[in-house]
C-alpha positions in Angstrom: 9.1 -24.5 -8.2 11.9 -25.1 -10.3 12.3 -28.6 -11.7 15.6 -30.1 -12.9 16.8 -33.0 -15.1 18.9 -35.4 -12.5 22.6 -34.6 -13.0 23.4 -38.4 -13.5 21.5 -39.8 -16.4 21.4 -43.7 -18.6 23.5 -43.8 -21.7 19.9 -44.6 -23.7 16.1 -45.3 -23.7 13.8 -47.7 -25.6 10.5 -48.8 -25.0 10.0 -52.5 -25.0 8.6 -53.9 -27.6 5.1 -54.1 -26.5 5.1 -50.7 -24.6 6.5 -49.6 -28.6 3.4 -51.2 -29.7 1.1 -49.5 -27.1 2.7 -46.2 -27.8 1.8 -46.4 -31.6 -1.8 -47.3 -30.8 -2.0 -44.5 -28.5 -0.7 -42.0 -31.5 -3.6 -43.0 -34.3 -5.8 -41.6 -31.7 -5.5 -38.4 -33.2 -5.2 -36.6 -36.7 -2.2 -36.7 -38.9 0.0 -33.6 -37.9 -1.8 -33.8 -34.3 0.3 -36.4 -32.9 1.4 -33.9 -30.2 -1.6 -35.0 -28.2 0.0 -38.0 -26.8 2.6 -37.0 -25.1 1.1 -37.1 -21.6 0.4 -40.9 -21.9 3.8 -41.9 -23.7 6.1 -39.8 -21.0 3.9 -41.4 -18.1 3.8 -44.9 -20.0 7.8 -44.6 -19.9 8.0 -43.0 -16.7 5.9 -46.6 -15.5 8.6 -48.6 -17.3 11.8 -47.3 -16.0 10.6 -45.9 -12.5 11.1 -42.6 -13.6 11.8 -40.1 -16.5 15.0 -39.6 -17.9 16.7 -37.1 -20.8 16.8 -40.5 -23.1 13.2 -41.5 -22.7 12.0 -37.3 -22.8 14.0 -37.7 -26.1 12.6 -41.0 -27.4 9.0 -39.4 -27.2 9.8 -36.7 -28.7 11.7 -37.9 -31.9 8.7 -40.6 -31.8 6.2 -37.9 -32.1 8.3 -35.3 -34.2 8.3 -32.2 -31.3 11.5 -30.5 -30.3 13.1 -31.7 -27.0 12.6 -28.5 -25.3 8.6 -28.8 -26.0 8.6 -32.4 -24.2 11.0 -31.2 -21.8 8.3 -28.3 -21.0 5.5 -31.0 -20.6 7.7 -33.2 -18.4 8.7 -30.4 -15.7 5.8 -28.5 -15.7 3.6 -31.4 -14.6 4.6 -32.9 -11.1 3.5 -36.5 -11.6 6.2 -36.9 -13.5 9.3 -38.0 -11.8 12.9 -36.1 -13.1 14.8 -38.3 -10.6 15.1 -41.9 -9.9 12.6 -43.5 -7.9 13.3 -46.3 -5.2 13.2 -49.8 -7.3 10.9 -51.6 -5.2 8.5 -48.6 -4.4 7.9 -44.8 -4.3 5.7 -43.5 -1.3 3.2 -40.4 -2.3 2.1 -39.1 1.3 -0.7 -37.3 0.5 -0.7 -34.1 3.6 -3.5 -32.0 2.6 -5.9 -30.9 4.5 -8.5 -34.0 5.8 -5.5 -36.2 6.0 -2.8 -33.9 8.0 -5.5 -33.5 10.2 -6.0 -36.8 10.4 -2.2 -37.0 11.2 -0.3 -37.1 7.8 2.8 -35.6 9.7 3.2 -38.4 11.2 3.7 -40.8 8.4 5.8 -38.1 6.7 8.3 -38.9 9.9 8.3 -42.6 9.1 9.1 -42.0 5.8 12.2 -39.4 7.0 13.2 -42.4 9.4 13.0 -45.1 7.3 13.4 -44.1 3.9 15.4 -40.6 3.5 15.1 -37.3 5.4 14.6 -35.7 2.7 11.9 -36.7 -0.2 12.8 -37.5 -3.6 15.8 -39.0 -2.4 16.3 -42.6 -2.5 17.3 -45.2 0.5 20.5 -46.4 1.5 19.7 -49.7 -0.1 18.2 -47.4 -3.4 14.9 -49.6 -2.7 12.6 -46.3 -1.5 12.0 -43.2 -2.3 8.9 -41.1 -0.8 7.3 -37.4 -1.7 4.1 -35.5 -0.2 2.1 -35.0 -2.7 -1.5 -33.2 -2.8 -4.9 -34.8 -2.1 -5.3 -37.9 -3.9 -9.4 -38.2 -3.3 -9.7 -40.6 -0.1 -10.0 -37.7 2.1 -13.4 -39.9 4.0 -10.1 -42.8 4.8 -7.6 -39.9 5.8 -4.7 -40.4 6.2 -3.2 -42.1 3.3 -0.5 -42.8 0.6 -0.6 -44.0 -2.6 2.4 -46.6 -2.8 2.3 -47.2 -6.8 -0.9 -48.3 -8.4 -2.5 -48.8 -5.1 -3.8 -46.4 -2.2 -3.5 -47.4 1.1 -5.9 -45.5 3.9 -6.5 -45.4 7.3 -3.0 -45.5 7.9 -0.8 -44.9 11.2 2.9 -45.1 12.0 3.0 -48.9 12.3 0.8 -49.4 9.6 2.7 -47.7 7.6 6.3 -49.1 8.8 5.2 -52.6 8.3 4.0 -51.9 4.9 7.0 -51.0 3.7 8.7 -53.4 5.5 7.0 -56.0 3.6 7.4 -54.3 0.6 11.2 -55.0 1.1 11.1 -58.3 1.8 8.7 -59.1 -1.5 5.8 -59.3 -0.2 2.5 -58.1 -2.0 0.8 -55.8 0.7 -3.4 -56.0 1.0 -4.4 -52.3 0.1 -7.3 -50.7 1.1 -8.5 -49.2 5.0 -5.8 -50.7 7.5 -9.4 -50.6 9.7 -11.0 -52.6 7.4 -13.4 -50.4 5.9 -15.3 -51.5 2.9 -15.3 -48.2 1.1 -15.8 -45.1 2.2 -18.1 -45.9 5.0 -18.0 -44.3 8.9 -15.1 -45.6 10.8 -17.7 -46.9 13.5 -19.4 -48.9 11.2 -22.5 -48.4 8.0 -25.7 -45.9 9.4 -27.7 -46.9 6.6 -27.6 -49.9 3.6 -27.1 -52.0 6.6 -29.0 -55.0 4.5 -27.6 -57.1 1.4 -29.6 -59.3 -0.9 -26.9 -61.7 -0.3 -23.4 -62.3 1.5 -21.4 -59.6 2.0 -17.8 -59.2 0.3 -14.8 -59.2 1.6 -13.1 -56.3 -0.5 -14.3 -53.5 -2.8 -13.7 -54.4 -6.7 -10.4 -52.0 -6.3 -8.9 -54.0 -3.5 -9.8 -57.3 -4.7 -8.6 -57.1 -8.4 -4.8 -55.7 -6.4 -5.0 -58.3 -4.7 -5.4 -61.0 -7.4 -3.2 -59.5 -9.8 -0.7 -58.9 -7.0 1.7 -56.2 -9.3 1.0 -53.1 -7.8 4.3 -52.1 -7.7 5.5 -53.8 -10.9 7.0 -51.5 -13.9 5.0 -51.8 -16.8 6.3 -53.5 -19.7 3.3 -53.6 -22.0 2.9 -57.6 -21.9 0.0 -57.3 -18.6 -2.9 -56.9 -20.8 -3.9 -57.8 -24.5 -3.3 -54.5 -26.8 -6.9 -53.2 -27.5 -7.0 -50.4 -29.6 -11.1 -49.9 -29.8 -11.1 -46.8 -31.9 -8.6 -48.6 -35.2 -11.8 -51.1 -35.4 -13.4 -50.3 -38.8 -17.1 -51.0 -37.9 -16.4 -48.1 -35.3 -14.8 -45.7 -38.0 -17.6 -43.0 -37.9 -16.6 -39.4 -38.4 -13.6 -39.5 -35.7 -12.1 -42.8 -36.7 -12.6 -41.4 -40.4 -10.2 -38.5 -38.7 -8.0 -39.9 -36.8 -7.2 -43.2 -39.6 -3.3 -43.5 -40.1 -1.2 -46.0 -41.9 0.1 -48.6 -39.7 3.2 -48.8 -38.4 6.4 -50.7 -39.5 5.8 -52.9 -36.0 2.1 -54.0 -37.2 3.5 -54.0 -41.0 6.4 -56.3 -40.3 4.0 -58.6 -38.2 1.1 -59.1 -40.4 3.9 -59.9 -43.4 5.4 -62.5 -40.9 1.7 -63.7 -40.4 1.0 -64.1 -43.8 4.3 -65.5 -44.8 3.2 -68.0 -42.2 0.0 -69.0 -43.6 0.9 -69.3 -47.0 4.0 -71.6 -46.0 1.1 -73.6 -44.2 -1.3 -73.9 -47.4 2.0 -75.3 -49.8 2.4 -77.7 -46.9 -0.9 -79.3 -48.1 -2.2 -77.9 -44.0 -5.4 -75.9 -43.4 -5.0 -72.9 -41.9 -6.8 -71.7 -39.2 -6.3 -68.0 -38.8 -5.8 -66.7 -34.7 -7.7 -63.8 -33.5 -6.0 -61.1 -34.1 -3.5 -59.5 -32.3 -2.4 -56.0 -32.4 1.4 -55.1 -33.1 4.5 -56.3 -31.0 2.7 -56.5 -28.0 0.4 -59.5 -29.4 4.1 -61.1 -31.0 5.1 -61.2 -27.5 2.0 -62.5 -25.6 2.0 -65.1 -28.1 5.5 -66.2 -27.7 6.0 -66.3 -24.0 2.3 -68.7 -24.2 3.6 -70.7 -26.4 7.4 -71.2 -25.6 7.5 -71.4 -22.1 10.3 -73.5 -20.5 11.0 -74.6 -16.9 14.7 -73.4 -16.2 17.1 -76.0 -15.4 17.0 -76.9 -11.3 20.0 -77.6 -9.0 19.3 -80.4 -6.6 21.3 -78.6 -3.9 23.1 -74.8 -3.9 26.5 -75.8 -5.3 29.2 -76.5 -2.5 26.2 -76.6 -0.3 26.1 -72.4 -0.3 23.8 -70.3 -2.1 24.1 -66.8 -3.4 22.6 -64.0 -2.1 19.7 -64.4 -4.0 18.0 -61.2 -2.5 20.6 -58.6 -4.0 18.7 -58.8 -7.0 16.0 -56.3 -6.9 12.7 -57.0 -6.0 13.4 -60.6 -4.8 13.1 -60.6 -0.8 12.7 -63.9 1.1 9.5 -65.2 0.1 10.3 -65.3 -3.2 13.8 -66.5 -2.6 12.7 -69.3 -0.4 10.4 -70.1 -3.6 12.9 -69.6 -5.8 15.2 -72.5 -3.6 11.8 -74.7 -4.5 12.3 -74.1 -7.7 15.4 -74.9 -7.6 17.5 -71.7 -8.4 19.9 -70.7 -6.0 22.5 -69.1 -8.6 23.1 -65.7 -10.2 24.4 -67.8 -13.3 21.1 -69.7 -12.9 19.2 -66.6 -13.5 21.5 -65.2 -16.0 21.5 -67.9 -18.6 17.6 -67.9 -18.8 15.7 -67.1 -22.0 12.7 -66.1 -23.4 10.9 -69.5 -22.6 12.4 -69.5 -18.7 11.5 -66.2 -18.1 7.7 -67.0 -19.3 7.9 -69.8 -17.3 8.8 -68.1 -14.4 6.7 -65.7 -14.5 3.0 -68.3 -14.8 4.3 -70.0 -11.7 6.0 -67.5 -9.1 2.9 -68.1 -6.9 1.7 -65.0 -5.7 4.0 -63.4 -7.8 3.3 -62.9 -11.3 5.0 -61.4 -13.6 8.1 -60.6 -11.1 10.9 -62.0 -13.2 10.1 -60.1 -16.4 8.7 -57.1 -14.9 12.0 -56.4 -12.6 14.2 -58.0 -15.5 15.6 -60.4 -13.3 17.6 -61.6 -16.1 19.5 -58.1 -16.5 20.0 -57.7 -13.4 22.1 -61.1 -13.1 23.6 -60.6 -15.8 25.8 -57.5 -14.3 26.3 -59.4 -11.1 28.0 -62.3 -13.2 29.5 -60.4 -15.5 30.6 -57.0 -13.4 30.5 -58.0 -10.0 28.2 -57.9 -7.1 29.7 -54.4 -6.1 29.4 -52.8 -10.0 25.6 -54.0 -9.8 25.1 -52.4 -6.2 26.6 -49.6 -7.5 24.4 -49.0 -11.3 21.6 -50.2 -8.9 21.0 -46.8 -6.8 19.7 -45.3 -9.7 17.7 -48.0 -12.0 20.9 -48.3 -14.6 20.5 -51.7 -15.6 
């Protein structure tokens, strides 16, 4: 099958600072001159941040690991989990419609995704929320049929199971994944034939289902700040022969940090202070983890929407009415509100959106009003079918 670029592409591409950091990490995995190796992981690691991959980001990874555009470009099209076209900005649906689970009736979800999404996959909705592909068998063929809607499968599915899942996905609302039937794991669908004893109470959920559910981003973009960098291999008590091998200077990120580190210390010694020195944390991505901890600000709160209306709160992506209606608690009930936040806001937002961490830096809430003050509700609309913003 041939694969394409899309014809309408973003001016540029840049991963975020932590996702930068990440990137470099991922690169002293391997020998000088080998650095090659890790384009899989930095196209789907941008692919994660923007939804999909586009001619800037294919770009990006190539000038950031010295290969010709065409060679990246062959990696991108050849491989199918990456995406050459946007993706809807709440979710994409993978209907998987192999064997076990078109038995199991996989034809029939496609159809819900034809009605509700697009007829025809790849394409995004109306609204540019959805998109939806079939894909091949994702592994839960004993919990046929199912879809993978992003990090998370969902299994035992039927038509309304499906329709109110993304239903619920549109109005931002973190779906439970797992069997729709309730099974634990992978167990008959009339119930356990053996193992039928515990040493103790049962749980609810498998691990999988119950770390989605407490994390509660598995549709979130990635933008490098959801987990501490760790970069196991760079540690010098595990150098052995392939650290020995794979040992590279660090970058001008981890340089430019551990001067602004040191700088900091020493300022603190002339003070006449002891210095404690922090854990250490890895390149931009521990900068910015330390930063949103430690400058987080509570935005400034109306009372009351001004002339007793608020604005449409849910034009900005992601937001649906549970988190507006949390968001009128808080209160915000303004574009401008949203658009004059900072760094400090945004962490703040982000530790106290019960239920829904991370949303307001992950979906860049901030950018997003930002174009509706400063474009226009219809501009926005418009860069907003495919991602540009």
């Amino acid at each position: 099958m041939l694969r394409r670029l899309h014809a309408t592409q973003p001016d540029s591409f840049a991963f975020t600072p932590a996702n930068r950091a990440w990137a470099e990490a991922q690169i002293t995995k391997y020998p000088e001159g080998r650095q090659a190796s890790a384009v899989i992981p930095l196209l789907f690691r941008a692919q994660e941040q923007e939804g999909w991959l586009t001619k800037p980001a294919i770009e990006y990874v190539a000038d950031l690991l010295d290969m010709p555009y065409i060679r990246v470009l062959e990696v991108a099209s050849f491989y199918f989990m990456f995406q050459l076209q946007p993706t809807g900005s709440v979710a994409h649906i993978q209907v998987c419609g192999t064997t076990s689970c078109m038995i199991m009736g996989s034809e029939n979800l496609i159809e819900v995704c034809k009605r509700k999404i697009s007829h025809h996959p790849h394409a995004l909705s109306a609204d540019g929320k959805f998109s939806w592909e079939e894909v091949e068998c994702l592994g839960a063929c004993a919990n046929a049929p199912m879809a993978q809607i992003g990090k998370d499968y969902f299994e035992d599915l039927t038509e309304a199971g499906l329709e109110r899942l993304i239903d619920d996905l549109a109005a931002g609302k973190a779906p439970v994944p797992g069997s729709e039937i309730g099974r634990f794991g992978a167990e008959p669908a009339t119930g356990l034939t053996s193992c039928t004893t515990t040493s103790g109470a049962r749980e609810a959920q498998n691990g999988s289902v119950a770390r989605a559910v407490a994390v509660g981003d598995g549709t979130r973009r990635i933008d490098g700040t959801e987990v501490r960098l760790s970069a196991p291999w760079q540690v010098s008590g595990q150098m052995g022969a392939i650290g020995l091998m794979t040992a590279r200077p660090r970058s001008a990120v981890q340089q430019q940090a551990a001067a602004e580190a040191a700088k900091a210390a020493a300022a603190a010694e002339s003070a006449g202070g002891t210095s404690t020195p922090a854990a250490p944390v890895a390149g931009a991505a521990g900068k910015a983890a330390q930063t949103a901890e430690t400058a987080a600000q509570k935005p400034l709160a109306l009372v009351a929407p001004r002339d007793g209306k608020a604005d449409e709160l849910q034009k900005i992506e992601s937001i649906g009415p549970a988190l507006e209606a949390l968001l009128h608690d808080l209160g915000i009930f303004h574009f401008d509100q949203i658009a004059a936040w900072g760094a400090g806001e945004i962490a703040w937002m982000d530790g106290n959106l019960k239920g829904f961490p991370g949303r307001a830096s992950g979906d860049r809430w901030v950018v997003q009003a930002k174009i509706i003050v400063e474009e226009g509700l219809d501009r926005f609309l418009e860069r907003a079918k495919t991602n540009n913003y």
